[in-house]
PLY file of the C-alpha trace (Angstrom):
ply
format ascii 1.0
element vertex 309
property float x
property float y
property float z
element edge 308
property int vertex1
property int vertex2
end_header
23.80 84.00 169.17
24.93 81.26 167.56
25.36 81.57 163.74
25.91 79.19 161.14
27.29 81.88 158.37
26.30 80.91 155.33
29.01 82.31 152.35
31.10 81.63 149.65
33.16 84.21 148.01
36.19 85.80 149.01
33.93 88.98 149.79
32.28 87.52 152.98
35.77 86.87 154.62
36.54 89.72 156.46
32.75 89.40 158.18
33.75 85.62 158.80
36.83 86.82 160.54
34.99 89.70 162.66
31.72 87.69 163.70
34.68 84.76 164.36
36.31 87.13 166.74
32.77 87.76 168.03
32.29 84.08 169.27
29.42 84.28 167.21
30.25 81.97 164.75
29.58 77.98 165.90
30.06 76.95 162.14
30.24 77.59 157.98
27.93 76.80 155.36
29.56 77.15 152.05
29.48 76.20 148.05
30.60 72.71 146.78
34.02 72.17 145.75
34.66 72.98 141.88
36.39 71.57 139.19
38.37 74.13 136.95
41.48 75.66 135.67
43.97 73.58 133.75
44.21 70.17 134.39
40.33 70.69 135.82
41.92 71.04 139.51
39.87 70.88 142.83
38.78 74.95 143.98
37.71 75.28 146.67
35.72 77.92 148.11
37.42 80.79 149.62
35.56 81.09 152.67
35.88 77.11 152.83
39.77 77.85 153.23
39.71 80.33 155.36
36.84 78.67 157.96
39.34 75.84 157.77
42.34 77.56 158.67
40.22 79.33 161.59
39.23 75.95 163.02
35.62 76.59 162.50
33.70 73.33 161.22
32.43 73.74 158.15
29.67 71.88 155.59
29.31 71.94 151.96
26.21 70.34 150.76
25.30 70.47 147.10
21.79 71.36 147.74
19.63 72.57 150.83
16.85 69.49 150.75
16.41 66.92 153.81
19.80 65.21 153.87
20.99 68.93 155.08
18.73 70.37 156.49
18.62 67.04 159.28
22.61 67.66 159.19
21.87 71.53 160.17
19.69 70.58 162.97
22.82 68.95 164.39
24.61 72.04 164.58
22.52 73.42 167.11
22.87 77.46 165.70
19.92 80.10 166.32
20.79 82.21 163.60
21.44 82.14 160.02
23.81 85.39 158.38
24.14 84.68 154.29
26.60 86.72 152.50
27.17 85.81 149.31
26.15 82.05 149.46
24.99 81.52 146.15
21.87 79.25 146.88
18.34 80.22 147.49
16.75 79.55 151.02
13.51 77.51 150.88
11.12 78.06 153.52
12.09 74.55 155.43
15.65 75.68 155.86
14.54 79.13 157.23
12.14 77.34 159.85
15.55 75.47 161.41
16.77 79.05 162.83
14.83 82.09 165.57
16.60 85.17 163.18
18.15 84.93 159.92
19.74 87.48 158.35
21.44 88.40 154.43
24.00 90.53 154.12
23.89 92.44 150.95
25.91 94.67 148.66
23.50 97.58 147.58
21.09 100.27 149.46
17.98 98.13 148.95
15.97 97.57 147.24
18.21 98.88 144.63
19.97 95.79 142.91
18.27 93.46 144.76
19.78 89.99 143.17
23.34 88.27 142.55
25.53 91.49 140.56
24.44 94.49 142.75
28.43 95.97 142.29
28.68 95.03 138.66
25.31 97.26 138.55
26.93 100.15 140.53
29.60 100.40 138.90
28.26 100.20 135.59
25.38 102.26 135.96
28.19 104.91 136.81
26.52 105.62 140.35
28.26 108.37 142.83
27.04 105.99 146.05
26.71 102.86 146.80
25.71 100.90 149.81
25.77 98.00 152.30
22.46 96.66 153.93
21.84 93.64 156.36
18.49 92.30 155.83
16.08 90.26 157.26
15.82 86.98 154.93
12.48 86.94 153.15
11.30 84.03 150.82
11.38 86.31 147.73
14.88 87.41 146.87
16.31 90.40 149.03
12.77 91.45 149.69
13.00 91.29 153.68
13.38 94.54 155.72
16.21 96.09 156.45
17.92 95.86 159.68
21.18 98.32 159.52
22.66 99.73 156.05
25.86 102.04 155.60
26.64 103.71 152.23
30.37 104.59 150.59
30.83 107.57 148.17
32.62 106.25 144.75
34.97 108.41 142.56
34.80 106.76 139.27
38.05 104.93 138.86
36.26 101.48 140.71
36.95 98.24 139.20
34.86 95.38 139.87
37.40 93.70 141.74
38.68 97.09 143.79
34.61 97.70 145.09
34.53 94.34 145.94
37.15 94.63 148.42
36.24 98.10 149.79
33.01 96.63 150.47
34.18 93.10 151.98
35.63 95.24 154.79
32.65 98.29 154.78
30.71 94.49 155.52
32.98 93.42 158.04
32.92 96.88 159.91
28.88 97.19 159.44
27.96 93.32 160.83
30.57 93.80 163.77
28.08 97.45 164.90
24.75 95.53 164.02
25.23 91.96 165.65
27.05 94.26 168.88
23.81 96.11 169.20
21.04 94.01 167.99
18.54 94.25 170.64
18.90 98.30 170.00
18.09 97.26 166.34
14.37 97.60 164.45
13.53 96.15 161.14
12.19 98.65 158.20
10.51 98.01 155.03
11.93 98.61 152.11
11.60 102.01 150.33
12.32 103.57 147.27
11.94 102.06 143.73
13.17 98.59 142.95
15.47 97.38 140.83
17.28 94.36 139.85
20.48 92.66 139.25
21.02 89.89 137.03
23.67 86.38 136.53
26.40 88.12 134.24
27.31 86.19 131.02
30.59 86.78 128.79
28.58 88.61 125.98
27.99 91.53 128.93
31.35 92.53 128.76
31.13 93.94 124.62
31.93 97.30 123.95
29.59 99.86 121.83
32.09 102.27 120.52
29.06 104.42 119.74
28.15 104.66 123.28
29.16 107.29 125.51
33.08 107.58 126.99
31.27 107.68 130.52
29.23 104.38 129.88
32.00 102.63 128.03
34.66 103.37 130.68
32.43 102.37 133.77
31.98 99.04 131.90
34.82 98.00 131.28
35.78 98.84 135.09
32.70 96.73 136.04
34.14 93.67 133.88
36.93 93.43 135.56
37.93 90.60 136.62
34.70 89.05 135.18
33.15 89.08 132.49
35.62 91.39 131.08
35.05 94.04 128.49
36.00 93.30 125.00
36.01 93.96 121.17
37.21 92.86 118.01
40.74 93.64 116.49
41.78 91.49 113.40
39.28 89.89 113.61
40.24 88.24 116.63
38.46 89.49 120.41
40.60 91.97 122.06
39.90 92.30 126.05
39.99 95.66 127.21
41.14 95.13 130.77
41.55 98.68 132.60
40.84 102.28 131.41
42.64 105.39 132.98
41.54 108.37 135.33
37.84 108.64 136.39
34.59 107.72 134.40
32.90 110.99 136.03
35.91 113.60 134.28
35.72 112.63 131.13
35.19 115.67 128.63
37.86 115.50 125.72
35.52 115.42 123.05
36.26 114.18 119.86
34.80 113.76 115.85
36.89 110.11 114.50
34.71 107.39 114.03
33.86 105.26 117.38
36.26 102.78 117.26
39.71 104.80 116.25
42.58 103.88 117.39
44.58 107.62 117.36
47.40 107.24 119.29
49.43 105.98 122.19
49.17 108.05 124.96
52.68 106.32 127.13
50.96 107.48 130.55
47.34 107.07 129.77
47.15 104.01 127.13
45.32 103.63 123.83
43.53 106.73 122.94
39.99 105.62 120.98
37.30 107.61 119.91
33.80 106.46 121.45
30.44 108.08 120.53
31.67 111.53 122.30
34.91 111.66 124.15
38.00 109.50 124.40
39.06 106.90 126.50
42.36 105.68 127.32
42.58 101.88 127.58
46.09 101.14 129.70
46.03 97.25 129.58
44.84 94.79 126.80
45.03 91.37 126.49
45.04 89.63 123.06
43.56 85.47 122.35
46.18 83.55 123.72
48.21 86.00 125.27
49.04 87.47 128.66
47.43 90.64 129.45
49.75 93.37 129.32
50.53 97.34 129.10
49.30 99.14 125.93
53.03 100.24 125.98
54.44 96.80 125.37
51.04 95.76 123.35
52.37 98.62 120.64
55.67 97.13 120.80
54.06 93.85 119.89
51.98 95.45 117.43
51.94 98.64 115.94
49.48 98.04 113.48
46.70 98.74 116.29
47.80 102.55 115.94
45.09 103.87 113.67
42.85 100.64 113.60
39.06 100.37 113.96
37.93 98.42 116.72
34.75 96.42 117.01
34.58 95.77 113.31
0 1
1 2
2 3
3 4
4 5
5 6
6 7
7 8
8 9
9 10
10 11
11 12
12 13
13 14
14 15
15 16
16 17
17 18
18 19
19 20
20 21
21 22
22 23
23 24
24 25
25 26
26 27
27 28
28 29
29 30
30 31
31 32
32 33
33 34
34 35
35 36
36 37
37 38
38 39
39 40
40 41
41 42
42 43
43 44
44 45
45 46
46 47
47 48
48 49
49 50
50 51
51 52
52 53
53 54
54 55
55 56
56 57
57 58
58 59
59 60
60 61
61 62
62 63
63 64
64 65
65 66
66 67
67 68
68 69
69 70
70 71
71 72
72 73
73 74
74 75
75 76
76 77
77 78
78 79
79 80
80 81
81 82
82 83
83 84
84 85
85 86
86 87
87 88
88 89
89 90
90 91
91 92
92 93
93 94
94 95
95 96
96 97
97 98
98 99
99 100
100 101
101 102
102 103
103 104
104 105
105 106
106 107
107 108
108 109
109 110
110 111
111 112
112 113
113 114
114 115
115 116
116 117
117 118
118 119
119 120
120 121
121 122
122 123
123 124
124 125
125 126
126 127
127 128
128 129
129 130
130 131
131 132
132 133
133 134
134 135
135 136
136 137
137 138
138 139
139 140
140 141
141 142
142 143
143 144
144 145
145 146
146 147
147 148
148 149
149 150
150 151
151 152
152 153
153 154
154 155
155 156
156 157
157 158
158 159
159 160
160 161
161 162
162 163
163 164
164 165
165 166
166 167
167 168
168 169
169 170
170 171
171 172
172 173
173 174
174 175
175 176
176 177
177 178
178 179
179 180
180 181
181 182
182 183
183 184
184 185
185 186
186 187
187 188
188 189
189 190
190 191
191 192
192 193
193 194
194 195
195 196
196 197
197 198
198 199
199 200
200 201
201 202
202 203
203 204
204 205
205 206
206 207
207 208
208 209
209 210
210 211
211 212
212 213
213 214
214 215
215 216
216 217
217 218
218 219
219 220
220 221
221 222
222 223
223 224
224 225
225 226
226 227
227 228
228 229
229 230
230 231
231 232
232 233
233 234
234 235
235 236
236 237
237 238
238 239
239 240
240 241
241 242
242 243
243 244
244 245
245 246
246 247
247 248
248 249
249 250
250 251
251 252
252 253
253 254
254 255
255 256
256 257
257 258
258 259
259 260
260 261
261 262
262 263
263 264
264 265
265 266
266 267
267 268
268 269
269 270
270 271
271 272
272 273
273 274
274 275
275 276
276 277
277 278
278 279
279 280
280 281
281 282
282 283
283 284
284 285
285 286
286 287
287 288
288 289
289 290
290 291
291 292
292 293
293 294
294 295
295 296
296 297
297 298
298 299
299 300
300 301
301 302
302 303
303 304
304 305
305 306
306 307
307 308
């Protein structure tokens, strides 16, 4: 084979590096630089920096029409692997390569679309899963070529599932693409569901909600969107919560919303619609995120507030 690997987040770097190691990889297709950050600095994509640092070429066009797909042709690969790319695949693209393959982060078709571990999380699921696909014209419709699944325990953030999975991904490419001949495509079974583009207002809390449902999103926020509330007025981020969203059974009869204590090991303890949650880190407008230790310190006044007022 010879693969242009189509990526751009962090996630699909340990595949890069294993299917590199391969000698599968002839070269990278990746996002467009960004502007961002203060002083609206240059970012570059992670996979960019790493193909870079690897010596593999690499090509970053801003859309898939003519210009690149005649640049593509150049590159002489049979196969396509996407893993996190971020653009959609028109049929002229697909026609440049013999196989073409997605690599994506759910047992499909469950979460099919661009948030499957913001989903998992959220949704408070015991498993989750890893499936390589064949690329179909509708969105993570194509049958499945290999899939692995991974137990979770409750205490997943965003950010920690997204790299167990980037190696489970590494480790599940390196058996398919070893054995592919051995290999048959399935359909897809099972009932389908779908993953959406996450916007800020996904990350606000409903105090009136369960503990279960509040903790597992504010784990799924993090890094991005990031749960919050309101406190003075002002919106509060709730960064991390303590222990694990499946043991949560400390019921309680304040309002949703109370503030009732500082727990110094566990955090903030609020009342939600049945149990408490401990919130452990909280980050305030125009301050640093920090411990709910030193965020008393700062402020006492949270002790016995009412959030999301």
């Amino acid at each position: 084979m010879r693969i242009l690997f189509a990526a751009t987040g962090s996630i699909a770097i340990p595949t890069l590096e294993r299917l590199n190691e391969m000698g599968l990889i002839k070269a990278v297709l990746t996002g467009p630089d960004e502007k961002g950050g203060r002083g609206n600095k240059i970012i570059e994509p992670p996979v960019k920096i790493r193909a870079r640092e690897l010596g593999i070429p690499f090509y970053q066009p801003q859309t898939l029409k003519t210009e690149a797909r005649e640049y593509v042709k150049t590159l002489d690969c049979d196969t396509l692997v996407s893993f996190c790319y971020g653009k959609i695949f028109g049929p002229k693209f697909l026609s440049l390569f013999e196989r073409k393959y997605n690599i994506h982060p759910s047992l499909l078709p469950k979460y099919r679309g661009c948030s499957p571990l913001y989903e998992t999380i959220k949704n408070q699921d015991r498993k989750g899963g890893i499936s390589i696909q064949e690329i179909a014209l509708s969105v993570d419709s194509g049958d499945i070529l290999s899939s692995m699944s991974y137990s979770l325990d409750g205490t997943e953030t965003l950010s920690s599932l997204e790299e167990k999975v980037a190696l489970l991904s590494s480790d599940l490419a390196f058996s398919t693409f070893s054995n592919l001949d051995a290999l048959h495509l399935t359909a897809q079974e099972g009932e389908v569901s779908f993953s959406r583009m996450l916007k800020k207002e996904d990350g606000e809390v409903d105090f009136f909600s369960s503990a279960s449902s509040i903790h597992a999103l504010i784990r799924a926020s993090y890094p991005w969107p990031k749960a919050y509330t309101t406190y003075k007025g002002e919106k509060l981020i709730l960064s991390s919560v303590s222990g694990s969203g499946f043991n949560l059974d400390e019921r309680c009869s304040e309002t949703p919303g109370s503030v009732i204590t500082l727990d110094k090991k566990r955090g903030l303890k609020i009342a939600t619609g049945d149990c408490y949650i401990y919130v452990d880190r909280l980050q305030a407008p125009s301050r640093k995120e920090m411990d709910a230790v030193s965020f008393v310190n700062g402020d006492k006044s949270i002790i016995g507030a009412l959030l999301g007022r």
